[in-house]
C-alpha positions as CSV (number, residue, x, y, z in Angstrom):
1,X,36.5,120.1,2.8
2,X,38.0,122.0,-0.2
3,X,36.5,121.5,-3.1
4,X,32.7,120.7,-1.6
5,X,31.7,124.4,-1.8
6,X,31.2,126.3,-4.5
7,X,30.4,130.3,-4.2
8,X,27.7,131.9,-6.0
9,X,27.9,135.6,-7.8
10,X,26.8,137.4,-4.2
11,X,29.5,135.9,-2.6
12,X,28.0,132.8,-0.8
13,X,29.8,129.7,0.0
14,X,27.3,126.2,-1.2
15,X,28.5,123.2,-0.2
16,X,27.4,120.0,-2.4
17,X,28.2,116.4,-2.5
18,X,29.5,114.6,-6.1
19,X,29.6,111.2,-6.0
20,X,30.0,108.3,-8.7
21,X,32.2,108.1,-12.2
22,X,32.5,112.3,-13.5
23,X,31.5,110.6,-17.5
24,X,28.6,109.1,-16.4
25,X,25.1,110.9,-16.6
26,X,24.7,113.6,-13.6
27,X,21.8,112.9,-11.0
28,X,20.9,116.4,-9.1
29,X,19.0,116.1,-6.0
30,X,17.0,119.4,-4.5
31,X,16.0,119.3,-0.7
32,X,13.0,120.4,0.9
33,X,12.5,123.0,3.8
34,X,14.5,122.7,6.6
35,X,16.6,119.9,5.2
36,X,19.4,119.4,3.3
37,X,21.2,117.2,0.8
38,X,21.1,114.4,3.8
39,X,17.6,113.9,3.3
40,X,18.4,112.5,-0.4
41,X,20.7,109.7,0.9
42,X,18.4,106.9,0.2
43,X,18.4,108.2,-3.6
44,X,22.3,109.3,-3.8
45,X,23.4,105.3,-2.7
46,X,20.6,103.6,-4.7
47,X,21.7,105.6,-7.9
48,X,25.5,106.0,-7.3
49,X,25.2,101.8,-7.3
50,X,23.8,102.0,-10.6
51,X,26.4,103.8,-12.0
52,X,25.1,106.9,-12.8
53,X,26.9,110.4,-11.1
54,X,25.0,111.7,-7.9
55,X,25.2,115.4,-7.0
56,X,23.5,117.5,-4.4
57,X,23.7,120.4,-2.6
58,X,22.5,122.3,0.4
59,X,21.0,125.6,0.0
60,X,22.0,128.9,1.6
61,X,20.8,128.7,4.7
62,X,20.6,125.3,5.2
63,X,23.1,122.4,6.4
64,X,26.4,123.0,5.7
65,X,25.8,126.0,3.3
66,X,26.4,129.4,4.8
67,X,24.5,131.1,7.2
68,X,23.4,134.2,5.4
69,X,20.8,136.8,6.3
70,X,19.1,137.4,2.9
71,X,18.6,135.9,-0.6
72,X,15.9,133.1,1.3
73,X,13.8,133.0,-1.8
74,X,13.0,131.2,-5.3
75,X,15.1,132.9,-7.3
76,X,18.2,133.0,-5.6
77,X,17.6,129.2,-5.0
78,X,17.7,128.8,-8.1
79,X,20.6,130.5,-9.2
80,X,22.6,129.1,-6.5
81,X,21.7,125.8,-8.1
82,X,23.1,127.1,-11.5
83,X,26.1,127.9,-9.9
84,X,26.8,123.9,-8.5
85,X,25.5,122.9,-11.9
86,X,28.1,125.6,-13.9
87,X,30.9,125.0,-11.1
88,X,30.7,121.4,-12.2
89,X,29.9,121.6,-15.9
90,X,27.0,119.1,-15.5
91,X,25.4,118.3,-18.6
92,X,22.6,116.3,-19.8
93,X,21.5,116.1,-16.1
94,X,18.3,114.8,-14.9
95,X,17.4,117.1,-12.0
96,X,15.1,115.8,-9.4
97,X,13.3,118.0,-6.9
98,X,11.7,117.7,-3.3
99,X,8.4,120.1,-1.9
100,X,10.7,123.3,-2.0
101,X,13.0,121.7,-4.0
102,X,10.8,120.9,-6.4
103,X,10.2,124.9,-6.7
104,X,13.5,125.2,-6.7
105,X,13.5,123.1,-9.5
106,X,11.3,124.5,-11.8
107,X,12.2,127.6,-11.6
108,X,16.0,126.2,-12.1
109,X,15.0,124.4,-15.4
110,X,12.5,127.4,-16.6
111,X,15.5,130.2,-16.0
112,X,19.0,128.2,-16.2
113,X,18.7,124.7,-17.5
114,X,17.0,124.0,-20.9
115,X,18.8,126.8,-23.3
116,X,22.4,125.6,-22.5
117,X,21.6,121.9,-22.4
118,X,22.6,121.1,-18.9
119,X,19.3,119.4,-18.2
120,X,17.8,116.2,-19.8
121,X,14.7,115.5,-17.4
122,X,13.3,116.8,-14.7
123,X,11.6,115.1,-11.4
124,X,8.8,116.7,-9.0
125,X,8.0,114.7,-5.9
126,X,5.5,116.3,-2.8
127,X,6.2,119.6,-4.8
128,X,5.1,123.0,-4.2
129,X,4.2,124.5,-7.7
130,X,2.5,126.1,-8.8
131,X,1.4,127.7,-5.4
132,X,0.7,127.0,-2.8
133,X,-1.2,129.8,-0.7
134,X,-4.7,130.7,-0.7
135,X,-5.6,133.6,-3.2
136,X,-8.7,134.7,-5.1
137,X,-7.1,132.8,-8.4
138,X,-6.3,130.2,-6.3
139,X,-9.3,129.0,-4.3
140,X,-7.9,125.5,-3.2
141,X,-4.6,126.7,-2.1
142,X,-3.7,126.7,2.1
143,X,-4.8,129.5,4.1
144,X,-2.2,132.1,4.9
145,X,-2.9,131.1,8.3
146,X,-1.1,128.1,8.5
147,X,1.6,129.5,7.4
148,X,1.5,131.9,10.2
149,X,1.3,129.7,12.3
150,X,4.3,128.0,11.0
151,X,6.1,131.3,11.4
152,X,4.9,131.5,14.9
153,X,5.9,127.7,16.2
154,X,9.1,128.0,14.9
155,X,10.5,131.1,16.2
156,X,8.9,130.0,19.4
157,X,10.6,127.1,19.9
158,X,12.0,125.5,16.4
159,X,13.5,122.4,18.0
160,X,9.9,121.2,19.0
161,X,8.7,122.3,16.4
162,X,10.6,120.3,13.6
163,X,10.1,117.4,16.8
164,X,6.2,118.0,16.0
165,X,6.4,117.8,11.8
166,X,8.6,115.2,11.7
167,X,6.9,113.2,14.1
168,X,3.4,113.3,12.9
169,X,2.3,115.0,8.8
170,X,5.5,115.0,7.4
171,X,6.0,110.9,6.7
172,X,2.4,110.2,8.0
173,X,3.5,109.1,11.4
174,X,0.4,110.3,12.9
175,X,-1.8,107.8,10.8
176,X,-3.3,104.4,12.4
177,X,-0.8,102.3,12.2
178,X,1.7,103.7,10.9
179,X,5.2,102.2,11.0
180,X,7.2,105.1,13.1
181,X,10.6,104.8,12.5
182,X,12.5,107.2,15.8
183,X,15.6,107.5,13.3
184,X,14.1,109.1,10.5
185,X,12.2,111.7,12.9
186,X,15.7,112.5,14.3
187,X,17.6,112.7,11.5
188,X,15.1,115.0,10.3
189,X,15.6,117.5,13.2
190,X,19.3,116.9,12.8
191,X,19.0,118.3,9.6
192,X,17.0,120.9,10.1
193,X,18.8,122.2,13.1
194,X,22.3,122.6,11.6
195,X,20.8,125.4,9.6
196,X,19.7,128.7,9.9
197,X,16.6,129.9,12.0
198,X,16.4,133.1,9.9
199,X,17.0,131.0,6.5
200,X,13.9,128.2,7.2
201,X,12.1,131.3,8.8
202,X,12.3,133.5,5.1
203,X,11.7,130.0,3.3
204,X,8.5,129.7,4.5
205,X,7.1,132.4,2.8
206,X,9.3,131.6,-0.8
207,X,7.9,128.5,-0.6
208,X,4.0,129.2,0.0
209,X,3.9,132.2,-1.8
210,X,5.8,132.2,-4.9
211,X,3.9,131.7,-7.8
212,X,5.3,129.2,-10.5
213,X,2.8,129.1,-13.0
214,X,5.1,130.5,-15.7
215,X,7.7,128.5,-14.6
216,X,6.1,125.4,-15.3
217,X,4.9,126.5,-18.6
218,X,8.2,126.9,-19.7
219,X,9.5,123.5,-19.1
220,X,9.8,121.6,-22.1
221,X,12.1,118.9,-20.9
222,X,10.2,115.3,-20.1
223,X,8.9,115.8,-16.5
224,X,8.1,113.1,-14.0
225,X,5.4,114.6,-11.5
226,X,5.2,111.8,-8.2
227,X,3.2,112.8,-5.1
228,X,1.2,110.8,-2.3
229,X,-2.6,111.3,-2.1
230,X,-2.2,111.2,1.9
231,X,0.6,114.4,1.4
232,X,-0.5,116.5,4.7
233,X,1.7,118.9,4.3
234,X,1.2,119.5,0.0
235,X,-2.3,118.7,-0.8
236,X,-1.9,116.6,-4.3
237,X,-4.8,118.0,-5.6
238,X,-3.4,121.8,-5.6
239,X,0.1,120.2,-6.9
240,X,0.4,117.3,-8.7
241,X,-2.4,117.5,-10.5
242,X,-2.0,121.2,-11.7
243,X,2.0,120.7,-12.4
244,X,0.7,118.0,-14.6
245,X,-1.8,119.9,-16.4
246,X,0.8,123.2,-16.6
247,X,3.5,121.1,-17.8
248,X,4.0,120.7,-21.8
249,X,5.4,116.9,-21.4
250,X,4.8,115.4,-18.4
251,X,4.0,112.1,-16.7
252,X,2.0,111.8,-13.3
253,X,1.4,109.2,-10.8
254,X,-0.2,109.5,-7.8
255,X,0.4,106.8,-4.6
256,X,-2.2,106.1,-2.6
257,X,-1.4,106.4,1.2
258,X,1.2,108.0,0.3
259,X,3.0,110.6,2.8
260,X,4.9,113.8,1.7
261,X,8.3,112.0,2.9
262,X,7.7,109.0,1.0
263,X,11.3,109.8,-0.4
264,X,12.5,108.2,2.8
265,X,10.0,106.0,4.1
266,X,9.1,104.6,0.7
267,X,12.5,104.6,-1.0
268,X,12.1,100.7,-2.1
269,X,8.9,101.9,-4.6
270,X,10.1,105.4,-5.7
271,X,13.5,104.7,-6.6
272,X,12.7,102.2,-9.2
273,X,10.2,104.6,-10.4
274,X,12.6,107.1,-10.9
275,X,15.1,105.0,-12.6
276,X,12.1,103.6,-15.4
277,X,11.7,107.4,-15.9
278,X,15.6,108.1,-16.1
279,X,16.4,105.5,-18.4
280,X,13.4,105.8,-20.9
């Protein structure tokens, strides 16, 4: 597998994924919590067949990135994702984000990307910013309870648990009629399960408590913001909405019935969406 990790400035091995022709314009895909860069294989193929050079990566902690006990938090996300972008030399890259990794994201582009002129665009889907917890300033945000209880189920048992999120809010499965697809819920827990208990355990609070206001100020880069009003697991109206408002040039559309994996389960109507936005 040489040449599929890269190590960061602390000393920790990343691995990535860089597919396509190294001139043409660099993709980069961010995962969300517990996944990893598997979860952006519906995007990687449709783009890589268009020509255009996919990369992703798994964060520490996750998938095949190493195991390590500390640095589970926004910042050092994001600098490991400056290291895959540096490692590489990616330039003019349009860098597209999921939930956490749309944090991851933000605070990438806001920190890293814009003053050397690595990134082009940037792409929000189902993301966290600005935050996501319930505080004083932040009326509408989730209780702290819930994430508790998060904390709770999975070091109880985590394989149920990721069972239980896949199965029902994550892609909507537990709607009416919804069209359950038993793949997608196990590749899911495959995904989540090949990393670290104690990384997707110290995620869970750098995702619901970090507060990227700031960061989405300081994006000045064209942003496309995407969610799902039917997100269970990111309420749109304490994202979306507020990353559009927060961001200095930024597009937004909302899908109704949308679910906060419509990544996956929706690939056939966000991927063109993402290309208009890429090529305009």
């Amino acid at each position: 597998m040489a040449g599929d990790f890269v190590k960061t400035k602390d000393g920790v091995e990343i691995f990535f994924k860089d597919w396509g022709p190294k001139n043409a314009q660099p993709i980069v895909f961010h995962h969300g919590w517990p996944l990893s860069s598997d979860d952006w294989d519906a995007q990687m193929l449709f783009f890589v067949n268009k020509g255009y050079r996919v990369i992703a990566h798994d964060r520490r902690g996750h998938g095949r990135s190493a195991q390590v006990s500390d640095g589970h938090d926004m910042d050092h996300y994001a600098a490991d994702a400056s290291a895959v972008a540096e490692h590489l030399d990616l330039r003019n890259a349009v860098h597209i984000g999921h939930s956490t990794g749309g944090g991851e994201v933000a605070r990438y582009v806001a920190k890293y990307g814009q003053p050397q002129g690595r990134v082009a665009k940037a792409v929000l889907v189902s993301a966290v910013p600005p935050l996501m917890l319930k505080t004083p300033d932040n009326p509408d945000g989730t209780p702290m309870d819930v994430f508790d209880g998060f904390r709770t189920a999975l070091a109880a048992n985590r394989g149920q648990f990721y069972i239980d999120v896949a199965s029902g809010p994550f892609y909507g499965f537990n709607r009416p009629g919804a069209k359950v697809s038993q793949g997608v819920i196990d590749n899911w827990w495959r995904q989540g399960m090949m990393g670290s208990a104690k990384a997707h355990y110290d995620g869970i609070k750098a995702f619901s408590e970090t507060d990227q206001t700031e960061d989405l100020k300081a994006i000045t880069v064209p942003t496309l913001v995407l969610q799902g009003d039917d997100d269970q697991v990111v309420p749109y109206k304490d994202a979306s909405l507020l990353q559009a408002k927060l961001l200095k040039n930024s597009t937004l559309k909302v899908y109704p019935g949308f679910s906060h994996g419509m990544l996956t389960v929706d690939a056939e109507t966000i991927n063109p969406d993402l290309l208009a936005f890429i090529k305009a």
